[in-house]
C-alpha positions as CSV (number, residue, x, y, z in Angstrom):
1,X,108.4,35.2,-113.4
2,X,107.9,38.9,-114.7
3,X,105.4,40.0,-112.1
4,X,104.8,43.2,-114.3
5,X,103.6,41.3,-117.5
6,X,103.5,37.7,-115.7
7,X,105.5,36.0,-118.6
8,X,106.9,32.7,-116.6
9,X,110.3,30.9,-118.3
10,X,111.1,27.5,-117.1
11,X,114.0,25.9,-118.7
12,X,115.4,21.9,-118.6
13,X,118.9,21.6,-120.2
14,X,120.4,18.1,-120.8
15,X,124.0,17.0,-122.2
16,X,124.2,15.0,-125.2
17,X,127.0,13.0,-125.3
18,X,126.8,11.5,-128.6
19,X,127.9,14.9,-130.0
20,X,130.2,16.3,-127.3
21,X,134.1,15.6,-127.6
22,X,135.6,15.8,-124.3
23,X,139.2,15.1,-125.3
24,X,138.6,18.2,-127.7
25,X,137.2,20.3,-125.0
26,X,133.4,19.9,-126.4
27,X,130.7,19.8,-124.4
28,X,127.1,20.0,-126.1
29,X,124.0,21.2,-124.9
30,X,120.6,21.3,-125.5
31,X,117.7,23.4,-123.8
32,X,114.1,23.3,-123.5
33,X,112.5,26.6,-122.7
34,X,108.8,26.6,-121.9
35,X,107.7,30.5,-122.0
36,X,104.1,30.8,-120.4
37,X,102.0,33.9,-120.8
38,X,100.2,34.2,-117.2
39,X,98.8,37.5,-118.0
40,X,96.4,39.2,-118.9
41,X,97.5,41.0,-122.3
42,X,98.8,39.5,-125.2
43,X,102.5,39.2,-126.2
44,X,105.0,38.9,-129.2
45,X,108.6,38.1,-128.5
46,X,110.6,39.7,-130.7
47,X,114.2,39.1,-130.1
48,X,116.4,37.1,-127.4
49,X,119.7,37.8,-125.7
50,X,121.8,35.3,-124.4
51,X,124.7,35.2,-122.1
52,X,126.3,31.6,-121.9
53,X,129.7,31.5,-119.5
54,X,131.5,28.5,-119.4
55,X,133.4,27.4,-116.1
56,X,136.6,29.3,-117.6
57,X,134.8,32.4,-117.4
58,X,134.5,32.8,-121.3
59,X,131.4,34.4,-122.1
60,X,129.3,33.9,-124.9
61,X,126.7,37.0,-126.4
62,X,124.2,35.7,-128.5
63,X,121.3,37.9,-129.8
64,X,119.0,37.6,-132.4
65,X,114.7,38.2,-133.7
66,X,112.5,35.7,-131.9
67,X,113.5,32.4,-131.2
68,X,114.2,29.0,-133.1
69,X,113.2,31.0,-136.6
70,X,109.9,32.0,-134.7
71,X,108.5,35.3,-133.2
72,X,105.4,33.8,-130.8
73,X,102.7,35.5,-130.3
74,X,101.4,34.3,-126.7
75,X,97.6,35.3,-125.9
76,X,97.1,35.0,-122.0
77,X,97.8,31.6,-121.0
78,X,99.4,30.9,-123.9
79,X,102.7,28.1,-123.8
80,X,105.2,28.2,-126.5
81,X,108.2,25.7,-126.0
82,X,111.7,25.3,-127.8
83,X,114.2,23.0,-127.7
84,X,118.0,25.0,-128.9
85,X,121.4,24.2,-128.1
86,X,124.8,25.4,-126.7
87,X,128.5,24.6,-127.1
88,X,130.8,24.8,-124.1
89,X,134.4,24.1,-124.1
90,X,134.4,23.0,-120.1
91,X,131.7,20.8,-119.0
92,X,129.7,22.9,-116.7
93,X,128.8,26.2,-117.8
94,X,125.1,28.7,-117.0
95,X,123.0,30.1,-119.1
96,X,121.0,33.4,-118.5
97,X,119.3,36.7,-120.4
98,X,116.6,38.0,-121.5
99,X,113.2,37.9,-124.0
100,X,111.9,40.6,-125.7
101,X,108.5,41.4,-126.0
102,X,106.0,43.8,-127.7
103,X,102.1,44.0,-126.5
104,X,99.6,44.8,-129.1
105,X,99.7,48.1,-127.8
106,X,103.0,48.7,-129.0
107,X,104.2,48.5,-125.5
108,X,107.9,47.1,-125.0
109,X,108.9,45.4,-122.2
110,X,112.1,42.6,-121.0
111,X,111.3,39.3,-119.5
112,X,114.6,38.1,-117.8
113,X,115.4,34.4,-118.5
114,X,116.2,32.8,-114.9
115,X,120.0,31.5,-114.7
116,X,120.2,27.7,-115.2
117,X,123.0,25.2,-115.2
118,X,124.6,23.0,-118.2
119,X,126.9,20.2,-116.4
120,X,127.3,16.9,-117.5
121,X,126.0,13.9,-115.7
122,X,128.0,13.4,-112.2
123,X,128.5,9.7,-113.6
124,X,130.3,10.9,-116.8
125,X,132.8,12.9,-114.2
């Protein structure tokens, strides 16, 4: 969590297999992302960066304004949850980065995005 402006991100990735090609080297994704506001201020996310390294050490940038189409604005305790995806060409891979937010204020400030894992099932190995 951001103890500065207490914004808390929790994400759950799962594989999906029914779109993934392993014999083409392609390995799909999805991600939940539950962003919580546990402070005391209001908060719009404007924009995301992503940085999404698969187990070849190819990296992936991705930025862009808000997330999912949608800029949230997150009053204090506040949840706003996505569900996105990601491509890989190996079959583990980790996600990190960060959100970027704007208090009414006018105030800017980064909420880092907590590194998680996308690996297929041990079973599917």
């Amino acid at each position: 969590m951001n103890e500065e402006n207490n914004i808390l991100i929790e994400a759950v990735p799962r594989f999906i297999r029914e779109q993934s090609s392993p014999a083409e080297n392609r390995y799909v994704f999805a991600y939940t992302i539950t962003i919580s506001n546990k402070g005391e201020k209001p908060a719009k996310l404007l924009s995301r960066q992503w940085l999404i390294t698969d187990s070849n050490g190819k990296v992936q940038e991705v930025r862009g304004e808000g997330v999912v189409g949608k800029q949230p604005y997150l009053k204090p305790n506040d949840v706003f949850r996505y569900t996105s995806g990601a491509v890989l060409e190996t079959a583990v891979g980790v996600m990190q980065g960060n959100y970027f937010f704007v208090e009414d204020d006018g105030s800017q400030f980064v909420a880092p995005i907590p590194k998680f894992t996308l690996s297929i099932p041990r079973t599917l190995h």
